[in-house]
Phi, psi and omega in degrees: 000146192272144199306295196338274148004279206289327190264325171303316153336314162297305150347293188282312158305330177279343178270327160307334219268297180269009186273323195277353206294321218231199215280332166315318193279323193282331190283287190358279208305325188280356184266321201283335190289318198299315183290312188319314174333293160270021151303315201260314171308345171287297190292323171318292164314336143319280174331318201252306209245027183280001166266336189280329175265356149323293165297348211255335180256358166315299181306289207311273148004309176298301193285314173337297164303329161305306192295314174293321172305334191270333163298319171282337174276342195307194192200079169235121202248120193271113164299000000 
């Protein structure tokens, strides 16, 4: 690794370091955590209702079309 590689590298850990060290870093860590939280409560919920809200915008969809079709076939005339 080239010293330039080698002193940035250093760099970076050390601004990692001291970002997490002091009260900035404990607020960081309760925001990452907070998003993993809801990260995995987003996918769970994917997991338990994504068929269900499938079928539930399928349906919806379905009438929509019904309904434009029954608007479009009507034979209705605007004066």
């Amino acid at each position: 690794m080239s010293r330039i590689k080698e002193f940035r590298n250093r760099k970076i850990w050390r601004k990692t370091a001291r970002a997490l060290a002091g009260e900035k870093g404990a607020t960081f860590i309760e925001y990452a955590m907070l998003a993993g939280l809801i990260a995995i409560v987003v996918a769970v919920a994917v997991a338990v209702f994504g068929g269900r809200l499938r079928n539930f915008f399928n349906d919806i969809g379905g009438k929509v079309e019904d309904a434009s079709g029954q608007v479009n076939s009507a034979d209705i005339t605007v004066p």
